[in-house]
N, C-alpha and C positions, 0 to 999 in steps of 0.2 A: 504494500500500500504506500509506503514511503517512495521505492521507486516511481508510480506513477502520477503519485504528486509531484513532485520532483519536476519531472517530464511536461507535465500540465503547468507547472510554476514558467519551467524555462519559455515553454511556448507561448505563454500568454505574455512574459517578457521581452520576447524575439518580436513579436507581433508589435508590440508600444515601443520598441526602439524605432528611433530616426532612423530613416537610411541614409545611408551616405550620399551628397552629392553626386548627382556625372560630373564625370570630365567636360569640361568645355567643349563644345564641339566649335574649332576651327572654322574661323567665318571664311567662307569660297571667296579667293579673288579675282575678277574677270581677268579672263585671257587677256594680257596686252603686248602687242607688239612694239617693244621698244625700238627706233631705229637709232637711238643716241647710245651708245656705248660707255657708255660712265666709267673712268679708270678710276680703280681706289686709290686714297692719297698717301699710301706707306709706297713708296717702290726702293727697287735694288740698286739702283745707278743713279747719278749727279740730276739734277734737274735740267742739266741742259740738254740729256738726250731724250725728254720728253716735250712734247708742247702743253701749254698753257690749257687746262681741262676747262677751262670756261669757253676757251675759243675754240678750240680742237678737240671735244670728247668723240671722234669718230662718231662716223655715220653708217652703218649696214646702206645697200643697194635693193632696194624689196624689191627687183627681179630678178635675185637669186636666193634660192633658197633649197633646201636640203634635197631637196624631191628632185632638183632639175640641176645639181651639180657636175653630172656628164654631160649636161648641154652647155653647161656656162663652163667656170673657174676648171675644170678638170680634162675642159678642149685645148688641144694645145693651140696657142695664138688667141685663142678667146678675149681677153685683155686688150689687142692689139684694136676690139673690135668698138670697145667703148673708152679707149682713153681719150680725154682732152685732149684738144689741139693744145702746142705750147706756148701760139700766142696767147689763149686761156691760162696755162697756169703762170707762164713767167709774169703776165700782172698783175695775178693775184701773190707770189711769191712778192716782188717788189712793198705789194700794199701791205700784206702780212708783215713782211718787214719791218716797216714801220712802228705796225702797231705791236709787234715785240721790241721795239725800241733801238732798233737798227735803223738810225733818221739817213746817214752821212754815205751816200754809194759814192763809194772811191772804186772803178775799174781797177785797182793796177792793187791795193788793199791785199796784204798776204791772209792766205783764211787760218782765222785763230777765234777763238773762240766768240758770239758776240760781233762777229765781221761785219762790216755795211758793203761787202761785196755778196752782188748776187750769186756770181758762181761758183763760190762756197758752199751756199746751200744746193739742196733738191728741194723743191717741193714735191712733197712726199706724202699720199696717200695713207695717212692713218692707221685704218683697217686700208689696207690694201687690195690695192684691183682682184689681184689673186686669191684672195679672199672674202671676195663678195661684198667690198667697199663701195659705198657711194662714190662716182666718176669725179663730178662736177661740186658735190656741196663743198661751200668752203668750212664745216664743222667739222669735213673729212680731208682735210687738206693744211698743212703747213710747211713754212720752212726751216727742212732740217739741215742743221749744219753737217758738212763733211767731217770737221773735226770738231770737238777732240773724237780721239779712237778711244772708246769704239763710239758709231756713229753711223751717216746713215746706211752704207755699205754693209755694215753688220745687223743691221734692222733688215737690209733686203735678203740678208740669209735667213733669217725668222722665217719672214713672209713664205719663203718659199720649202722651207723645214715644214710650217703648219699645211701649206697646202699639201704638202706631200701627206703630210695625216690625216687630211679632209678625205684626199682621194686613194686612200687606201685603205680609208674605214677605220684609223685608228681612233677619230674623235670627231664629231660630229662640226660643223661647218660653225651653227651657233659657238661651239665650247671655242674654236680657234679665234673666232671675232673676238670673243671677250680675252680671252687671253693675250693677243695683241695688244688690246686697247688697254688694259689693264696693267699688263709691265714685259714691256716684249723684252727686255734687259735680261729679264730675271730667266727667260725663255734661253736664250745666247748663252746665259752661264750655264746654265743647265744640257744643254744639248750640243754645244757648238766644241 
């Protein structure tokens, strides 16, 4: 008799306790397509082998995209087919210039860091061509200096390091954008 009191006691107890909270359920957030590639502000290299993320946070190209990579970025010569003419970017490189505070274009200027010679720099693709970069936005576009080393020659092995992963399947087209835009430096050390 004591057992089933007992049993009767716990159940009538079990019964009047609170139950526990749920877990929160995770508010859904709409699907969005970002085309601005936001670099985070920790990176691995001097600031000068980056551009200014207010003005330069790369731009994704929305007519390429995962599905359709053997037709775009993974043709060979495909690039050749949406670059800028250069009288587009050399005077956007110039006016960029400026506005990273390169006022003074000396022709004959040796390239060191900081130059006001334009042919020091590249204007350089961001997320790049080969990677499914905006052609034309200038939020995908700056002037990167030649030197110091490393610089932009060593960025164009990146580019073409992640395409090779795009199009071999080791990482998806999205993950190389961000990775670029993010710290292609840190990409260089790692891999190069």
């Amino acid at each position: 008799m004591k057992l089933t009191t007992a049993i009767a006691i716990l159940v009538l107890v079990a019964g009047c306790a609170r139950p526990k909270p749920a877990p929160p359920v995770p508010t859904a957030r709409p699907e969005v397509r970002a085309e601005m590639l936001a670099p985070v502000p920790q990176k691995a290299g001097p600031a000068v082998l980056y551009p200014d993320p207010n003005t330069t946070p790369g731009v994704a190209n929305p007519a390429v995209t995962q599905a359709n990579i053997r037709q775009t970025i993974c043709r060979a010569h495909w690039t050749e087919t949406i670059r800028p003419p250069v009288s587009y970017t050399n005077a956007l490189k110039r006016q960029q210039m400026q506005e990273y505070g390169d006022t003074i274009y000396d022709p004959h200027a040796r390239c060191i860091p900081h130059s006001a010679n334009a042919r020091c720099y590249e204007e350089d693709h961001f997320v790049s061509l080969e990677l499914g970069g905006d052609p034309r936005d200038p939020k995908n576009l700056w002037p990167e200096p030649y030197k110091p080393t490393p610089g932009a020659r060593q960025k164009d092995w990146v580019e073409t390091f992640l395409k090779h992963q795009v199009c071999n399947g080791a990482m998806t087209l999205q993950d190389a954008q961000r990775a670029i835009a993010t710290d292609w430096f840190a990409i260089y050390q790692a891999h190069h």
